[in-house]
C-alpha positions in Angstrom: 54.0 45.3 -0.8 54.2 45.5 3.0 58.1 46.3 3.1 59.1 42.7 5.0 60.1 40.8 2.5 61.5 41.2 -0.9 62.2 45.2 -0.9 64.2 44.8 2.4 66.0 41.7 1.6 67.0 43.4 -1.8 67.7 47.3 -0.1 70.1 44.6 2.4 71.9 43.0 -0.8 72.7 46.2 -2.7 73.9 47.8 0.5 76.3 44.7 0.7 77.5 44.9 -2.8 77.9 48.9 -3.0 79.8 48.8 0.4 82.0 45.4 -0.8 82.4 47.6 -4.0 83.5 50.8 -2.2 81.3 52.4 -3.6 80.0 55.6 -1.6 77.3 58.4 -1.9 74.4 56.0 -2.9 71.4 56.1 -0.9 69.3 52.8 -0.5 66.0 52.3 0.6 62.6 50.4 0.4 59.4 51.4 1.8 55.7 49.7 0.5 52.3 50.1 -1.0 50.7 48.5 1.5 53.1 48.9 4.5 52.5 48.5 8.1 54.5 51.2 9.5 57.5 49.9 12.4 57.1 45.8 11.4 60.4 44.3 11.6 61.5 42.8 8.3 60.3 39.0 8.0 61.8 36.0 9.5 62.3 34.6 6.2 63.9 37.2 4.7 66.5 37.7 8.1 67.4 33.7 7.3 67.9 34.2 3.4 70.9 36.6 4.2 74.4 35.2 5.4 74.1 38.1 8.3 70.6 38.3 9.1 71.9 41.0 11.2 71.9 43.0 7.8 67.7 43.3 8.8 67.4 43.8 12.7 66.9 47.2 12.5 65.0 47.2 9.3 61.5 48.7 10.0 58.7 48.9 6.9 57.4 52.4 5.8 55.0 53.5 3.8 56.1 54.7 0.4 55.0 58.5 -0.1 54.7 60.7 -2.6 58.2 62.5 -1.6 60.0 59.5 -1.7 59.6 59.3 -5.0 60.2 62.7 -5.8 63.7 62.5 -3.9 64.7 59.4 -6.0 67.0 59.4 -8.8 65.6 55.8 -9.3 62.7 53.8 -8.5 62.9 49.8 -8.3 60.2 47.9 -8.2 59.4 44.2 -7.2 56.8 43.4 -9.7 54.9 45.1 -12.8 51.6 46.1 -10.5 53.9 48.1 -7.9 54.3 50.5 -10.9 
């Protein structure tokens, strides 16, 4: 919800995988319902990955109405962020 936590951590894991993978020309990103604009990405969720490097420059956004539009897809962490 406020884009430090689960969205992050999971925008950090696909990264990984697609990058792993080879696999080019996807954009990932995460941004929040309830964001506070420029927070760093939780402690928590920099200790979960094996290179909690992965979210030192991860900053939460706001999710806006053009995001949306831009997306091919939209993932969402739970049923009420619909």
């Amino acid at each position: 919800t406020g884009n430090t936590c689960r969205s992050p951590l999971a925008e950090a894991v696909l990264k990984r995988v697609l990058a792993e993978k080879g696999i080019e020309g996807i954009k990932v990103s995460s941004a929040g319902i309830a964001a506070d604009p420029d927070s760093p990405a939780s402690e928590g969720s920099r200790m979960v990955l094996k290179k909690p490097e992965d979210l030192s420059a991860h900053r939460a956004r706001q999710v806006e109405q053009s995001m949306l539009a831009a997306a091919d897809i939209v993932l969402t962490m739970t049923a009420k962020h619909k």
